[in-house]
C-alpha positions in Angstrom: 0.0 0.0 0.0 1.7 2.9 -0.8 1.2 6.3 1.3 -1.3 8.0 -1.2 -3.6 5.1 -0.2 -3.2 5.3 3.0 -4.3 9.1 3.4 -7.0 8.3 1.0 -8.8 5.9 3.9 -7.9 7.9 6.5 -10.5 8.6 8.8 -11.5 11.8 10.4 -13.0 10.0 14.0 -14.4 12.2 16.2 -15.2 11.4 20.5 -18.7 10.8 21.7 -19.0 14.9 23.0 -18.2 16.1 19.5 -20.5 13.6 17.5 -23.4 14.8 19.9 -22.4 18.7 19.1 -22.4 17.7 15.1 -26.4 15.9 15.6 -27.2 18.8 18.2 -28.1 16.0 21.0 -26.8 14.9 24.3 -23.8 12.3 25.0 -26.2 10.3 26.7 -28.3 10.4 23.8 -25.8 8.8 21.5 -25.4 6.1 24.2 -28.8 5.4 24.6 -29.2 4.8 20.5 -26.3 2.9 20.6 -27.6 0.3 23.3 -31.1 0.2 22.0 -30.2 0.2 18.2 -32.4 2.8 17.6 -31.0 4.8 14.5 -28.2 3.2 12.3 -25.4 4.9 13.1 -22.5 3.5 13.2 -19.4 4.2 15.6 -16.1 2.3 16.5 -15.0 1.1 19.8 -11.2 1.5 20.8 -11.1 -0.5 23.9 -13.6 1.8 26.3 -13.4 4.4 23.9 -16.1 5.3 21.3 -15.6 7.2 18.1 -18.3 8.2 15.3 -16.8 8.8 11.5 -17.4 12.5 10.6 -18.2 11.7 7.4 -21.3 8.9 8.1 -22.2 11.6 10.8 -22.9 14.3 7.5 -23.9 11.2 5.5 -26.3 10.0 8.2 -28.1 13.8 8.8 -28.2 14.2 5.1 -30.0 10.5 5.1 -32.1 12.1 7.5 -33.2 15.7 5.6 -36.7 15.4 4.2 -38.2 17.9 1.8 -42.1 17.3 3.2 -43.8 16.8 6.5 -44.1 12.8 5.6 -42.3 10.6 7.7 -42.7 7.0 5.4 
């Protein structure tokens, strides 16, 4: 793998307080949809440690934008 490659899947990971400031909810939020399965977000664990991707955290809001009141 040469190093072009690697920056190209580098990741920008961002902690638990900073994902919840990006979505405009609580920490405690993000751990309650993680435990429950709630929304399909996906983070990474590093031992104790939990990261979100910034870019699935822009993916996952734009998922979410709707141009109507319908919810289906």
């Amino acid at each position: 793998m040469t190093i072009q490659q690697v920056i190209g899947k580098t990741r920008e990971l961002v902690d638990e307080k900073t994902a919840a400031k990006i979505l405009n909810v609580s920490p405690g939020t993000l751990s309650v949809w993680r435990s429950t399965g709630r929304y399909n977000l996906p983070f990474t664990k590093c031992g104790r440690l939990v990261r979100y991707d910034k870019a699935v955290l822009d993916a996952w809001l734009d998922s979410r934008t709707r141009q109507t009141g319908a919810t289906a």
